[in-house]
C-alpha positions, -999 to +999 in steps of 0.1 A: -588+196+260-553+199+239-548+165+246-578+151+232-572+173+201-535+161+195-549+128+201-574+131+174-547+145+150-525+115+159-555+090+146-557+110+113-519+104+107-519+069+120-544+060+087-521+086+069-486+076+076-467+054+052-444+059+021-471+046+003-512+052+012-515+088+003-503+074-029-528+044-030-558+067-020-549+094-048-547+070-080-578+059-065-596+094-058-579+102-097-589+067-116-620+056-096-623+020-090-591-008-098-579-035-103-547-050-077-526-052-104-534-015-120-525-003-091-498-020-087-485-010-119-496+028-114-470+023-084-441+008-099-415+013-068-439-006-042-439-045-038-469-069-037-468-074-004-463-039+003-494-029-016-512-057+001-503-047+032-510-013+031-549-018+015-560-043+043-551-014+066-571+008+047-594-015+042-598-023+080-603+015+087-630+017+060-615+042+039-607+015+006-635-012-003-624-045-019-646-063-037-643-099-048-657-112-078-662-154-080-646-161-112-620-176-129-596-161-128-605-144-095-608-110-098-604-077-070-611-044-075-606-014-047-624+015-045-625+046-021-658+044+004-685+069+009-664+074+046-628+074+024-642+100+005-642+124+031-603+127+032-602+141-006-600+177+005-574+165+034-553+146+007-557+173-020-547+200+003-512+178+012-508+173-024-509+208-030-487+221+001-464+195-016-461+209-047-452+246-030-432+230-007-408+218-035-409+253-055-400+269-024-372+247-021-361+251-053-365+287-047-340+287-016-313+261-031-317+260-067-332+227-090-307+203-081-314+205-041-354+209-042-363+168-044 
């Protein structure tokens, strides 16, 4: 029975893991639905093909929705699904062990070591 729990725990982090989706799926949980290129400017340290990359995987797992639009210029837009939206307490409650996690550094070492 432990195994089936860790296994479960190790599907969550599989759709987790990545410098960069927790990132992806908060600007969209904050700013709704966007645009490739807002988001790509909301993350100014991630590539095109990074970004790319990491969407289709979320979009695969049904957590992001892209949407198409047939015009011209072409235009996509992203947006967290009814199913994504189920990992907004998950994702807040990192966010927020995140944001202790560096005051208690910063506690232990001092400002210069807590980043």
């Amino acid at each position: 029975m432990y195994v089936n729990t860790y296994c479960k725990f190790e599907t969550a982090l599989d759709i987790l893991i990545g410098k960069w989706k927790p990132v992806i799926l908060l600007r969209l949980l904050n700013h709704g639905t966007m645009r490739f290129s807002e988001l790509q400017k909301s993350i100014p340290d991630i590539t095109k093909k990074m970004l790319t990359q990491q969407l289709r995987e979320l979009e695969y797992h049904d957590i992001v929705h892209r949407e198409v639009y047939k015009e011209i210029p072409s235009r996509v837009e992203y947006s967290i699904t009814e199913y994504g939206q189920r990992m907004t307490p998950l994702l807040q409650a990192m966010n927020d062990w995140g944001v202790n996690h560096i005051a208690h550094l910063q506690e232990l070492y001092g400002e210069e070591r807590a980043e």
